[in-house]
C-alpha positions as CSV (number, residue, x, y, z in Angstrom):
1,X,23.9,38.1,-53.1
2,X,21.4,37.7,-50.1
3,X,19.3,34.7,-52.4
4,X,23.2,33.7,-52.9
5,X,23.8,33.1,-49.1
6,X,20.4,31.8,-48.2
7,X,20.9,28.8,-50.6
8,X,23.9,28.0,-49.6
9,X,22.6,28.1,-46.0
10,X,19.4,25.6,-46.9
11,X,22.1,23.4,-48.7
12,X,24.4,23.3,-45.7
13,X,21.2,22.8,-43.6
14,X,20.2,19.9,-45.9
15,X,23.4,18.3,-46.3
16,X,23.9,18.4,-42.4
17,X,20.0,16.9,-41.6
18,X,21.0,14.0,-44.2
19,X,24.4,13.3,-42.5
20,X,22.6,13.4,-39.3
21,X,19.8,10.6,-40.6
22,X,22.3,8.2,-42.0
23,X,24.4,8.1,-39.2
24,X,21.4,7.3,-36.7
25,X,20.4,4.5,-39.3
26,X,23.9,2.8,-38.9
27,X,24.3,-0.7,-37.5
28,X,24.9,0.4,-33.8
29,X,21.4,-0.7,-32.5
30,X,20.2,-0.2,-29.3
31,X,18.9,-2.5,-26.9
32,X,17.1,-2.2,-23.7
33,X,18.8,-3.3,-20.6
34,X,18.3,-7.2,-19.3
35,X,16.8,-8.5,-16.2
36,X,17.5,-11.3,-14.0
37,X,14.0,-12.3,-14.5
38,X,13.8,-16.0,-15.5
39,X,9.9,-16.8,-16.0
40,X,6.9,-14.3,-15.8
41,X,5.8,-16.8,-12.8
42,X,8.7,-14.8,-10.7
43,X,6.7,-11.6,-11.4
44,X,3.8,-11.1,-8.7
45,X,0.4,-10.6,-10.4
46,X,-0.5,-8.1,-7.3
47,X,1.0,-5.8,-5.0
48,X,-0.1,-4.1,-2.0
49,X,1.9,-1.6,0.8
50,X,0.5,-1.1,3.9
51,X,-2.0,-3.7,3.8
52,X,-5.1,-5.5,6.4
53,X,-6.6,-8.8,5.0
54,X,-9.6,-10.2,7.6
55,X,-9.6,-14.2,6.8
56,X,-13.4,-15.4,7.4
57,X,-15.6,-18.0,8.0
58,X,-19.6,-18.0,7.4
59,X,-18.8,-14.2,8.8
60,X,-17.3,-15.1,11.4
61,X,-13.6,-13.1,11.5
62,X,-10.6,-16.1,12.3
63,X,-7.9,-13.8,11.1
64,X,-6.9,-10.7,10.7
65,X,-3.4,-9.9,9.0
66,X,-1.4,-6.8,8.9
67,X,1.6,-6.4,6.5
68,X,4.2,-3.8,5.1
69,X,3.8,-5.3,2.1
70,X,2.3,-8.5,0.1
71,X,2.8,-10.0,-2.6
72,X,0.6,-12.1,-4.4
73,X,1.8,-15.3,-7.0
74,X,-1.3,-16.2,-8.7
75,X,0.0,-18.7,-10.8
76,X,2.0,-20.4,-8.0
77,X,-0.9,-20.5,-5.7
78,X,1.2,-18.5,-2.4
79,X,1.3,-14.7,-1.9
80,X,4.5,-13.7,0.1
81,X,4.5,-11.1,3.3
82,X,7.3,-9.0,4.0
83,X,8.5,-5.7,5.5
84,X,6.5,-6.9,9.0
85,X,3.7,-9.4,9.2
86,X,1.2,-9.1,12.5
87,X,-1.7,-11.5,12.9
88,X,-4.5,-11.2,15.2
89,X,-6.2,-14.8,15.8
90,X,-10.0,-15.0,16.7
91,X,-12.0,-17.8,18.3
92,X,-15.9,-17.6,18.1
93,X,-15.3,-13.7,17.3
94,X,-13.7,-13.1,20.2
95,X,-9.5,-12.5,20.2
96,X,-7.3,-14.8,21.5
97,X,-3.7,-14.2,20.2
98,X,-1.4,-12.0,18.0
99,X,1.3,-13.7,16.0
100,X,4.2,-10.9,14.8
101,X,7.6,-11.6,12.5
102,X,9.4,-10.2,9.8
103,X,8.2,-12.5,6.7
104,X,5.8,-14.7,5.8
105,X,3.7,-16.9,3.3
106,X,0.4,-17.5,2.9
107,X,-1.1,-21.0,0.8
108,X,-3.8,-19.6,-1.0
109,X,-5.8,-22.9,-1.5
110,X,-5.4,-23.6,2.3
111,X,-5.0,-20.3,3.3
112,X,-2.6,-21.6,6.1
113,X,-0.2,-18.7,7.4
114,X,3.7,-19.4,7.7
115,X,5.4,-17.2,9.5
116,X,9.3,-16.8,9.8
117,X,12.0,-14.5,11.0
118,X,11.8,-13.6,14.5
119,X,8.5,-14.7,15.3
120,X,6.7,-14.2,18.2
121,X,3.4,-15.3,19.6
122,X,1.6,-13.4,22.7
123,X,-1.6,-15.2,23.9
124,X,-4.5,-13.4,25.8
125,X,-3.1,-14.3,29.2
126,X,0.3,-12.9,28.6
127,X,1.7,-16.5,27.5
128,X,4.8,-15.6,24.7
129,X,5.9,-18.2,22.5
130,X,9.4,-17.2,20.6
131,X,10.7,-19.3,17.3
132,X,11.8,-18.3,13.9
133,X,9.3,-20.5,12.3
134,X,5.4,-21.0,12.6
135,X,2.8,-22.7,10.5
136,X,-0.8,-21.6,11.4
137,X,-3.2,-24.2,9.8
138,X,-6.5,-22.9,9.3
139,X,-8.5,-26.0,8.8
140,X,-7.4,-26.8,12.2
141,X,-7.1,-23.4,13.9
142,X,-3.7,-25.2,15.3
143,X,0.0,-23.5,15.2
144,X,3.0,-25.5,14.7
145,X,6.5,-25.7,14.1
146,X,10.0,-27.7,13.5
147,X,12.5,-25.3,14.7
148,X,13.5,-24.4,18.1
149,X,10.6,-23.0,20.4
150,X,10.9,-21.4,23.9
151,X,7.6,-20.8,25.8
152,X,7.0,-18.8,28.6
153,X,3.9,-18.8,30.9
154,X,3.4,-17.8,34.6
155,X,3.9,-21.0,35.8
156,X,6.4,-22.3,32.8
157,X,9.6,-21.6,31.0
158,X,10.0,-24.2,28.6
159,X,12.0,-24.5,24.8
160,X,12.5,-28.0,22.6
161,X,12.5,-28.7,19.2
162,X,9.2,-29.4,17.5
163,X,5.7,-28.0,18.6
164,X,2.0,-28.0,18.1
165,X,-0.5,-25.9,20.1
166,X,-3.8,-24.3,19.9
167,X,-3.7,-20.9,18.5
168,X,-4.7,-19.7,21.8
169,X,-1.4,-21.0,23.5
170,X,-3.3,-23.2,25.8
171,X,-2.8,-26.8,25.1
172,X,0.4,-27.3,23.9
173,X,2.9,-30.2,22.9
174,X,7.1,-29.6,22.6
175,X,8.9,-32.5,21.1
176,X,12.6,-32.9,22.4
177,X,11.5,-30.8,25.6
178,X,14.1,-29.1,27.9
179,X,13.0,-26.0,30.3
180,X,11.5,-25.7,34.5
181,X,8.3,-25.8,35.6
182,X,7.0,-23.6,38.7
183,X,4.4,-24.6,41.2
């Protein structure tokens, strides 16, 4: 009776393990979720947290750029900044300016510096430039911008549309100028 019930047992096993394979074989298939992603070019070939890059020239440091995280696009030449971007400028080794906002972009054949969002530029003599757009261009070691700029010196409190300046904040031009001058 006992080799009775055990056969019956492996039988109902049996029948139940087949049952259980043909229904996982039937048409329902399963796919894996989709994604908004349109090209692999959207997808950053590197990524960093936390992050100091020193830009250089024959070893001497011009740059020196502190990020939250960046985000580099090999294949579209740019890597992106965000979470906070901080830059410390250098002339002949020496500091001359720190250049904060909340984004950024850097052109990697050019390896100019766009910074946006909130950006602010302090200069070694306590000179603040405030805009929420600035280009650094390294070829030139010049800053400019498009948007609306408002600079503030100790002799000077100035804003305008359109500017270009040294990176040190010393020789300047506004475009479309409006502000007082103090002597």
């Amino acid at each position: 009776m006992q080799e009775f019930m055990k056969s019956k047992f492996i039988c109902f096993i049996t029948l139940a393990l087949n049952l259980l394979f043909l229904y996982s074989c039937s048409s329902d298939k399963f796919e894996p979720p989709k994604t908004d992603i349109v090209s692999s070019d959207s997808i950053p070939s590197q990524e960093s947290f936390h992050t100091t890059v020193t830009f250089s020239d024959s070893g001497k440091v011009k740059a020196i750029l502190q990020a939250g995280r960046i985000r580099v696009f090999t294949k579209l030449n740019y890597t992106l900044i965000d979470s906070g971007a901080k830059v410390d400028f250098y002339k002949e080794g020496v500091y001359s300016s720190t250049l904060t906002g909340k984004r950024g972009k850097i052109y990697d054949n050019t390896k100019d510096v766009e910074v946006y969002d909130s950006v602010k530029l302090v200069s070694q003599d306590g000179s603040v430039l405030t805009t929420n757009k600035l280009l650094w261009v390294n070829k030139t070691q010049k800053i400019k911008s498009d948007e609306f700029v408002h600079i503030k010196t100790v002799n000077e409190d100035i804003q305008g549309y359109g500017f270009e300046a040294d990176q040190n904040l010393k020789n300047y031009v506004i475009y479309k100028v409006s502000g007082e001058v103090l002597k």
